[in-house]
VEXTI-776213 format. One record per residue: residue number from 1; residue in three letters; x, y, z of N, C-alpha, C in turn. Coordinates in nm, 2 decimals. Atoms other than C-alpha are relative to their C-alpha. Example, Ala and Ser with C-alpha at 12.3 -4.5 7.8 and 13.67 -1.06 7.14 Angstrom:
2
+------+------+--------+--------+--------+--------+--------+--------+--------+--------+--------+
! resi ! resn !    nc1 !    nc2 !    nc3 !   cac1 !   cac2 !   cac3 !    cc1 !    cc2 !    cc3 !
+------+------+--------+--------+--------+--------+--------+--------+--------+--------+--------+
!    1 !  Ala !   0.09 !  -0.12 !   0.00 !   1.23 !  -0.45 !   0.78 !   0.09 !   0.12 !   0.00 !
!    2 !  Ser !  -0.09 !  -0.11 !   0.00 !   1.37 !  -0.11 !   0.71 !  -0.08 !   0.11 !   0.08 !
+------+------+--------+--------+--------+--------+--------+--------+--------+--------+--------+
//
This chain:
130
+------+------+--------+--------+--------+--------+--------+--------+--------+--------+--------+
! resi ! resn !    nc1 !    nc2 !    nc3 !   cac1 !   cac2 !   cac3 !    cc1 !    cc2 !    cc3 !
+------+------+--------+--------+--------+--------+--------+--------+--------+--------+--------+
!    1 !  Unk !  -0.12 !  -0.03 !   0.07 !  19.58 !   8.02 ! -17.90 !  -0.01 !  -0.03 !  -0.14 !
!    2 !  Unk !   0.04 !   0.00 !   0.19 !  19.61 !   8.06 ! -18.32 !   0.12 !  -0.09 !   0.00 !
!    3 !  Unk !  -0.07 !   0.06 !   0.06 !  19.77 !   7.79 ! -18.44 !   0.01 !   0.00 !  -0.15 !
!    4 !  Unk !   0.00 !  -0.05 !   0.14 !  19.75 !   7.90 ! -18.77 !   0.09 !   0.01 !  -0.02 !
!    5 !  Unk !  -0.14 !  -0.09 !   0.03 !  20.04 !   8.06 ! -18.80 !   0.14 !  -0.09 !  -0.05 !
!    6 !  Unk !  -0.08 !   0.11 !  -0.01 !  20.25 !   7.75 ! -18.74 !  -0.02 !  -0.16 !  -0.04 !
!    7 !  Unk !   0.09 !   0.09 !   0.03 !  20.03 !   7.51 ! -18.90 !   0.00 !  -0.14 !   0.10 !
!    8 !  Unk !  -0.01 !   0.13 !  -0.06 !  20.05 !   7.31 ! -18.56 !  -0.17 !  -0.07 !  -0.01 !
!    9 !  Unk !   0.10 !   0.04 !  -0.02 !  19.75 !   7.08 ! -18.48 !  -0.11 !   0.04 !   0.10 !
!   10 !  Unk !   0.04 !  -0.05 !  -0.14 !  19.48 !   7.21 ! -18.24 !   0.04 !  -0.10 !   0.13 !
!   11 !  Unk !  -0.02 !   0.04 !  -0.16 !  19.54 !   7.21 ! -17.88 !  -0.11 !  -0.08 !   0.04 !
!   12 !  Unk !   0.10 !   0.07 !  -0.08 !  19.35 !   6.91 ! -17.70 !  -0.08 !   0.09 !   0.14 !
!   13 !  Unk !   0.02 !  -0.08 !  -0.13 !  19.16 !   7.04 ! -17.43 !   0.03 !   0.04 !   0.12 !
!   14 !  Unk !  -0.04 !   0.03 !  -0.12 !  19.33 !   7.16 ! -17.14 !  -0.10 !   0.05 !   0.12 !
!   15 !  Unk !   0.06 !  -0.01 !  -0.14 !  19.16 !   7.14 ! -16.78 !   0.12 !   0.09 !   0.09 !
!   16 !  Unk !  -0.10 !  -0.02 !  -0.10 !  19.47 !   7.23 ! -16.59 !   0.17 !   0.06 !  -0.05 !
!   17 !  Unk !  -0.19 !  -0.05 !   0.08 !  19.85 !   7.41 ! -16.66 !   0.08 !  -0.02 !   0.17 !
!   18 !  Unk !  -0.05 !   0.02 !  -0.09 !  20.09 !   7.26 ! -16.39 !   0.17 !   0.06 !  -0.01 !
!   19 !  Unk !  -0.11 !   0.01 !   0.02 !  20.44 !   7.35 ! -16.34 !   0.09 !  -0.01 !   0.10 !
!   20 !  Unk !  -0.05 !   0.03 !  -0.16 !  20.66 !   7.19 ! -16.09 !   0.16 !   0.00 !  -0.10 !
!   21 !  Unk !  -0.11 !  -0.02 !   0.05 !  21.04 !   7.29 ! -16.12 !   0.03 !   0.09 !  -0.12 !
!   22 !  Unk !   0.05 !  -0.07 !   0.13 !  20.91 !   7.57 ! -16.41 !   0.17 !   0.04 !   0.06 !
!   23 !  Unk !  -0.07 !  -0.07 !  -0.02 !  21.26 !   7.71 ! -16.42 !   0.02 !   0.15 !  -0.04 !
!   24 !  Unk !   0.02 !  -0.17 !   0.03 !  21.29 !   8.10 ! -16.47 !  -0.11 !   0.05 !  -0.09 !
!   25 !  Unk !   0.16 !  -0.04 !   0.10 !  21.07 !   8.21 ! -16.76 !  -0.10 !  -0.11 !  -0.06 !
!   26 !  Unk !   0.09 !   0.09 !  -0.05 !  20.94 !   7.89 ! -16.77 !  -0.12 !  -0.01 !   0.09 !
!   27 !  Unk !   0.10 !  -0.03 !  -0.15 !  20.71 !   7.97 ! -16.45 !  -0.04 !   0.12 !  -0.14 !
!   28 !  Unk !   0.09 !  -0.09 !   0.11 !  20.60 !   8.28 ! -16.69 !  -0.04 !  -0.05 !  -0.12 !
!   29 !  Unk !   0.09 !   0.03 !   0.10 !  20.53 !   8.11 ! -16.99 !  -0.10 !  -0.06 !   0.03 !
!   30 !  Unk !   0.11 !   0.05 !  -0.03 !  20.32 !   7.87 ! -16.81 !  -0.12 !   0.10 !   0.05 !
!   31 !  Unk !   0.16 !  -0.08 !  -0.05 !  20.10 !   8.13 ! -16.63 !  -0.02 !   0.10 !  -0.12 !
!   32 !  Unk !   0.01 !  -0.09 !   0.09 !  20.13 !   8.31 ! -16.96 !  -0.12 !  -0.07 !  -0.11 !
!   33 !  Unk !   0.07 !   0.10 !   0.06 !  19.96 !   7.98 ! -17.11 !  -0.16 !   0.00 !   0.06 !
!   34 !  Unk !   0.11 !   0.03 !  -0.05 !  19.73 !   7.95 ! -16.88 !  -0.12 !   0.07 !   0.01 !
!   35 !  Unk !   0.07 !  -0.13 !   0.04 !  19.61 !   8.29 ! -16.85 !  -0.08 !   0.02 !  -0.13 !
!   36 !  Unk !   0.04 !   0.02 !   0.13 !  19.55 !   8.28 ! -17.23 !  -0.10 !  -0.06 !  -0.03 !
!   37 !  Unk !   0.14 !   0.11 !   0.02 !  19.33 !   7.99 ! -17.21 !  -0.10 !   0.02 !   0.09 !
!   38 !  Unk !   0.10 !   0.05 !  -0.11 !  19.14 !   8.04 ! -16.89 !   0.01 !  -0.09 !   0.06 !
!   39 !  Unk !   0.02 !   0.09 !  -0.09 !  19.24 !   7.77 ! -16.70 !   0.05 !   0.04 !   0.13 !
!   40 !  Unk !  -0.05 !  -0.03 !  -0.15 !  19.32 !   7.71 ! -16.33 !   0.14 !  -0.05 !  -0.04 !
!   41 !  Unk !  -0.19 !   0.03 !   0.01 !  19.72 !   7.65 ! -16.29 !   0.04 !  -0.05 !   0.13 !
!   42 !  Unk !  -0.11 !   0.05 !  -0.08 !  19.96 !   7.53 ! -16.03 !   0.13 !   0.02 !  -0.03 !
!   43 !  Unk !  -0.10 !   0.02 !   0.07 !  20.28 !   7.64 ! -16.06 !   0.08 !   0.06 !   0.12 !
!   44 !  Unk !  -0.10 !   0.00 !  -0.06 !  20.62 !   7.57 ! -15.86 !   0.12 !   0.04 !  -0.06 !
!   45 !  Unk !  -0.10 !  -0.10 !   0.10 !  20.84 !   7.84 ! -16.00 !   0.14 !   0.00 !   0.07 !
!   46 !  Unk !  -0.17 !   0.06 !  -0.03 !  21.27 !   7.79 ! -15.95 !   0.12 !   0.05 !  -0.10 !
!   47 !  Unk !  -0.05 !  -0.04 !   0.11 !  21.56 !   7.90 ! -16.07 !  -0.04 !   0.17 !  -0.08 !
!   48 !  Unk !   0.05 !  -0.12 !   0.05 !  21.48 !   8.28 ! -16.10 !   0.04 !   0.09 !  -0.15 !
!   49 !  Unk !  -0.06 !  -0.05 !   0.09 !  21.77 !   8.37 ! -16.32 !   0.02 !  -0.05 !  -0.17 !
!   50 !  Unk !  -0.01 !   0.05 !   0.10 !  21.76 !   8.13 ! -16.60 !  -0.13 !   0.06 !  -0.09 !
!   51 !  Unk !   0.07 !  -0.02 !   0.13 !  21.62 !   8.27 ! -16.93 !   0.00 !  -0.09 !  -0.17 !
!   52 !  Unk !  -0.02 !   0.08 !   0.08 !  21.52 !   8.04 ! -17.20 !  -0.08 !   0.06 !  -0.15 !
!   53 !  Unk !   0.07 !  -0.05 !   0.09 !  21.28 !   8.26 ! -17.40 !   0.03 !   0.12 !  -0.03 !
!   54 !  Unk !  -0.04 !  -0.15 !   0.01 !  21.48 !   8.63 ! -17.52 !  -0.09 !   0.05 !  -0.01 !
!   55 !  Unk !   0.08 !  -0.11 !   0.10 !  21.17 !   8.72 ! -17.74 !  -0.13 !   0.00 !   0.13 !
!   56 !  Unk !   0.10 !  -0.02 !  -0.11 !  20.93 !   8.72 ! -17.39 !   0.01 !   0.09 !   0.07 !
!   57 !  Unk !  -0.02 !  -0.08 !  -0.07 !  20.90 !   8.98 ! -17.16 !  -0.11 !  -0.04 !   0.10 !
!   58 !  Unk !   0.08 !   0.05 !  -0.13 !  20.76 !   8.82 ! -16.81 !  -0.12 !   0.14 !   0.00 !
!   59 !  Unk !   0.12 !  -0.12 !  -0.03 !  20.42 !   9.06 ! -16.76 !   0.08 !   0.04 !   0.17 !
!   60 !  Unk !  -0.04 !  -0.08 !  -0.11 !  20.57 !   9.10 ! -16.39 !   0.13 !   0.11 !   0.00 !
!   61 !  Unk !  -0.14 !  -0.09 !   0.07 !  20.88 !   9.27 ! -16.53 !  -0.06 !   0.17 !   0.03 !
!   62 !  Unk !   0.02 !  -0.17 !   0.02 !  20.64 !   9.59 ! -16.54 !  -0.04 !   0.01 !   0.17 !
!   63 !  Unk !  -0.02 !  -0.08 !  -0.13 !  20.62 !   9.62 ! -16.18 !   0.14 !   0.06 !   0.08 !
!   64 !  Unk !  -0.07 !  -0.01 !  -0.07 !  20.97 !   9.63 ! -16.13 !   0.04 !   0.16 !  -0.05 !
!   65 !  Unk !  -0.07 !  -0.09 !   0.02 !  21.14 !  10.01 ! -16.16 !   0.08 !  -0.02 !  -0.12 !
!   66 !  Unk !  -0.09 !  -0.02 !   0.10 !  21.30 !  10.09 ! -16.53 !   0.12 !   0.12 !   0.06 !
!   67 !  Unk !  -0.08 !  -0.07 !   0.02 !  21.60 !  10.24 ! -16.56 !   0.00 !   0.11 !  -0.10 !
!   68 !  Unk !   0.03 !  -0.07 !   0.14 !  21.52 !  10.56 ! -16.81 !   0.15 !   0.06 !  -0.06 !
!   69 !  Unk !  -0.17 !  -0.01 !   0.12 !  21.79 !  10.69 ! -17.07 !   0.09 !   0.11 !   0.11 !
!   70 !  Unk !  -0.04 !  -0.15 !  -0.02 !  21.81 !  11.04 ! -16.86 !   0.13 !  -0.09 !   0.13 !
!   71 !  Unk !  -0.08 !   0.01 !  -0.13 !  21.93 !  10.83 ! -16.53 !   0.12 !  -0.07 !  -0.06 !
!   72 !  Unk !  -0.12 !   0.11 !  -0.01 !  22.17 !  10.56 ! -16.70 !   0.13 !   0.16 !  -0.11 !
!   73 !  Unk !  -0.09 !  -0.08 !   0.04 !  22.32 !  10.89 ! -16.90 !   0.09 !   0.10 !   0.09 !
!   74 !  Unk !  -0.01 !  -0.07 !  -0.11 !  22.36 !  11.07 ! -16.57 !   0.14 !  -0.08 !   0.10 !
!   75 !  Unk !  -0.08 !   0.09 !  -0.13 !  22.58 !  10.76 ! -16.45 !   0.13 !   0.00 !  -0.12 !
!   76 !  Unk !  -0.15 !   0.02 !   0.08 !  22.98 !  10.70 ! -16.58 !   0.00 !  -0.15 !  -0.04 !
!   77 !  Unk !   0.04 !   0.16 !   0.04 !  22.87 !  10.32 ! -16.61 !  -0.15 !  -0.05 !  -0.07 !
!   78 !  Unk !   0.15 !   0.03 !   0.03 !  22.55 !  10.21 ! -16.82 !  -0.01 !  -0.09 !   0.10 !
!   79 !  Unk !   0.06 !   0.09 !  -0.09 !  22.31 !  10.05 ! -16.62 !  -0.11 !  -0.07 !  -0.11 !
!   80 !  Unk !   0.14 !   0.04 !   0.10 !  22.08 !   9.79 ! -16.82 !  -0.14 !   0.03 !   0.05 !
!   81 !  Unk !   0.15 !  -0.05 !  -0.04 !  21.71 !   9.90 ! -16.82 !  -0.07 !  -0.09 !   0.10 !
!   82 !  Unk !   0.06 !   0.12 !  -0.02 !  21.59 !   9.53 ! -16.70 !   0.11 !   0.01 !   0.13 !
!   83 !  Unk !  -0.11 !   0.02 !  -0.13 !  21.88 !   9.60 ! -16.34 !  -0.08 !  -0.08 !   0.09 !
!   84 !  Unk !   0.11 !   0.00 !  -0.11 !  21.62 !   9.59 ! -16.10 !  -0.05 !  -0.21 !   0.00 !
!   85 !  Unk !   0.01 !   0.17 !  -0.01 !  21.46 !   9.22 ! -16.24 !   0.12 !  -0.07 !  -0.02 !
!   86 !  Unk !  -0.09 !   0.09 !  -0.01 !  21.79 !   9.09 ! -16.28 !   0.06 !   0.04 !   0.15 !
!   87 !  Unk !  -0.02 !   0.04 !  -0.15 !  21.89 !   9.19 ! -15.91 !  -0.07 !  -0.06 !   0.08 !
!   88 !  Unk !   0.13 !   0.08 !  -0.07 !  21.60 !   9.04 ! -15.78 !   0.00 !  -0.17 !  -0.05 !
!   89 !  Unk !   0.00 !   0.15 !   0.04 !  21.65 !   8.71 ! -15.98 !   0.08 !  -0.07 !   0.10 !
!   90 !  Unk !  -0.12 !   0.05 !  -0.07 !  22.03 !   8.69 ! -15.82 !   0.00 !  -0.02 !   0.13 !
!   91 !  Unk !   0.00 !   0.07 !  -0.13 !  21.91 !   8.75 ! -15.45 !  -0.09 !  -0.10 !   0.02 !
!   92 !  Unk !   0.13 !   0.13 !  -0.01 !  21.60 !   8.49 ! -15.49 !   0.08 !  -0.16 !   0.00 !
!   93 !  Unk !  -0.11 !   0.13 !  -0.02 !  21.93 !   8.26 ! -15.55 !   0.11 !  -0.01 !   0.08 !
!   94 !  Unk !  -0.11 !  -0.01 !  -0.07 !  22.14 !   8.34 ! -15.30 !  -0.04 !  -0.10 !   0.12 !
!   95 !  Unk !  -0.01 !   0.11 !  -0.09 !  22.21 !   8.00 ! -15.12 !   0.06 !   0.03 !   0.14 !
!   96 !  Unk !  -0.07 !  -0.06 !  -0.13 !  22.42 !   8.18 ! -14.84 !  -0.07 !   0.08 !   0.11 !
!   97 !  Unk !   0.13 !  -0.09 !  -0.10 !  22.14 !   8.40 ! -14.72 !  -0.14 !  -0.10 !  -0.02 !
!   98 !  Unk !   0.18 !   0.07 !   0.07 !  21.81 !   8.21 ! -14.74 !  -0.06 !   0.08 !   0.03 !
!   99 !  Unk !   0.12 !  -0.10 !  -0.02 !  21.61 !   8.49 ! -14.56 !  -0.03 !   0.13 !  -0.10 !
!  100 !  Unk !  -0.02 !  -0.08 !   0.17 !  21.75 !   8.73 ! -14.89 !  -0.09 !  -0.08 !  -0.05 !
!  101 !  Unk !   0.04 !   0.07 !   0.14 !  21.66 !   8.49 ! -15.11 !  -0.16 !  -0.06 !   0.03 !
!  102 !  Unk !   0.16 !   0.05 !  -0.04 !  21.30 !   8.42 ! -14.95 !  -0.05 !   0.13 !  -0.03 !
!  103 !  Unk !   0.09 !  -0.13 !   0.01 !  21.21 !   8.81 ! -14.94 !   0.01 !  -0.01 !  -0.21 !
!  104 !  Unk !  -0.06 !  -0.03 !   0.10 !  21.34 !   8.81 ! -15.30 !  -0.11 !  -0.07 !  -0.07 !
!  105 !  Unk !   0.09 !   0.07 !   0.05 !  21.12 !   8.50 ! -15.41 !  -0.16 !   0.04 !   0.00 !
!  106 !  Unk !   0.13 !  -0.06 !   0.00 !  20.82 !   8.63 ! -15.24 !   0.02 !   0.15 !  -0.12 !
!  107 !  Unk !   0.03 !  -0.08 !   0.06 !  20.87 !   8.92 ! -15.42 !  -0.05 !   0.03 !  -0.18 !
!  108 !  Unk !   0.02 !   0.03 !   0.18 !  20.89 !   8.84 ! -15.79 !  -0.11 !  -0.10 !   0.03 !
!  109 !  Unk !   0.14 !  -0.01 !   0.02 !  20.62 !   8.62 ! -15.72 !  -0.12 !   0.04 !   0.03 !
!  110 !  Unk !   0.12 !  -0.12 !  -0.01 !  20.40 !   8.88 ! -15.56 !  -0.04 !   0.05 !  -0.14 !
!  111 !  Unk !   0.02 !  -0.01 !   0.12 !  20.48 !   9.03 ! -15.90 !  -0.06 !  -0.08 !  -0.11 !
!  112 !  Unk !   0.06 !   0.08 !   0.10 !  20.34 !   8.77 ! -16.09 !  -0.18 !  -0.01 !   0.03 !
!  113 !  Unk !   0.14 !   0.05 !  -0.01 !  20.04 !   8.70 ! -15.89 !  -0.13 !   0.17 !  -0.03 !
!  114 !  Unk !   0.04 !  -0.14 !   0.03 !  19.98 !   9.11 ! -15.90 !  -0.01 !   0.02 !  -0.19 !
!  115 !  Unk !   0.03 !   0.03 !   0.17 !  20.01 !   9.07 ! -16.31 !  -0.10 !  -0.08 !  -0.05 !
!  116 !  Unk !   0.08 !   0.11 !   0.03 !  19.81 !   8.77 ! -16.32 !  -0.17 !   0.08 !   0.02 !
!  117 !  Unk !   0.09 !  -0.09 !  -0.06 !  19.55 !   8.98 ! -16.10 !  -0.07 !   0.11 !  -0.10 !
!  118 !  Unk !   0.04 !  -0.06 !   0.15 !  19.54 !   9.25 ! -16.37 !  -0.06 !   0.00 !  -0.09 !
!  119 !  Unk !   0.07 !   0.03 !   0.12 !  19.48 !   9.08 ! -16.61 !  -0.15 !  -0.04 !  -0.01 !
!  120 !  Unk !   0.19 !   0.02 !  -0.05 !  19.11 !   8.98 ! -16.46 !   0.01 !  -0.13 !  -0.06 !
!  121 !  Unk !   0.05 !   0.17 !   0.04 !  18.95 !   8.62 ! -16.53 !   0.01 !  -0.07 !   0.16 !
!  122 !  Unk !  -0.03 !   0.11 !  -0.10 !  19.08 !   8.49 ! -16.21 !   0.00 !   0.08 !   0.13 !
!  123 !  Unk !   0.04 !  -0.09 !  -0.16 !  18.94 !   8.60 ! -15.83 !   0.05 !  -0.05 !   0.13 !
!  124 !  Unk !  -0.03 !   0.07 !  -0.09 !  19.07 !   8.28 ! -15.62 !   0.14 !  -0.03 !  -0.04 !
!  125 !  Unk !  -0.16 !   0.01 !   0.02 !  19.48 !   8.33 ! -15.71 !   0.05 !  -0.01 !   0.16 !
!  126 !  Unk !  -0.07 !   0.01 !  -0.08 !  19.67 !   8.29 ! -15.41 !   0.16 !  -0.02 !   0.01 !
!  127 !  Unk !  -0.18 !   0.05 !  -0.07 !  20.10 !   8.29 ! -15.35 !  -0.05 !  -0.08 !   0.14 !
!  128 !  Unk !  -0.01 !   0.08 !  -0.12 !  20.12 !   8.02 ! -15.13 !   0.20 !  -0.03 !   0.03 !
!  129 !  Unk !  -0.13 !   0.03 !   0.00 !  20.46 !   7.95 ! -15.00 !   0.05 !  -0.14 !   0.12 !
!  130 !  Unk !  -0.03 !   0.13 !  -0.03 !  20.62 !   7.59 ! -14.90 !   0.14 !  -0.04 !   0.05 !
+------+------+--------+--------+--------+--------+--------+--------+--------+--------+--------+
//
């Protein structure tokens, strides 16, 4: 990572990027960290809906279906481009259904581990679920 830019101090060495309780894009910046560096990770991702970082765009975001200009002009209501991962955040939190809100988690993080995948560096990734 360039610390230049922000004249912070170098980064000590990390062995490991953990994240227990990462809330929403929290869980993506860490694997976003970690990825970047090459390390191994851990990370207990929560809270699908909460966004703390505007200027990020999760890398799993590009599996989910955009909305293009032709279809949301085609509709009497816009639809935001981003629908899709924000429906997917809301049933991954839906406390009244848990079997929704389980397909929903597996799914977004299928998406992550399929992004992570992508990216190459790492062959022993695994979604485990708890």
């Amino acid at each position: 990572l360039d610390n230049s830019k922000n004249k912070s101090p170098p980064l000590p060495p990390v062995d490991l990027v953990t994240g227990l309780h990462a809330c929403g894009d929290l869980s993506d910046l860490a694997l976003a960290f970690a990825t970047t560096l090459g390390v191994p990770f851990v990370l207990c991702p929560c809270c699908y809906t909460k966004r703390y970082i505007h200027s990020m765009t999760p890398s799993w975001n590009s599996y989910c279906p955009v909305i293009n200009e032709e279809s949301i002009r085609n509709k009497k209501e816009a639809t935001p481009p981003d629908y899709y991962v924000r429906a997917l955040g809301r049933l991954a939190e839906m406390d009244d259904n848990p079997d929704t809100s389980r397909v929903a988690r597996v799914a977004i993080n299928s998406m992550r581990l399929q992004a992570i995948l992508h990216q190459g560096g790492y062959k022993n990734v695994a979604l485990e679920e708890y």
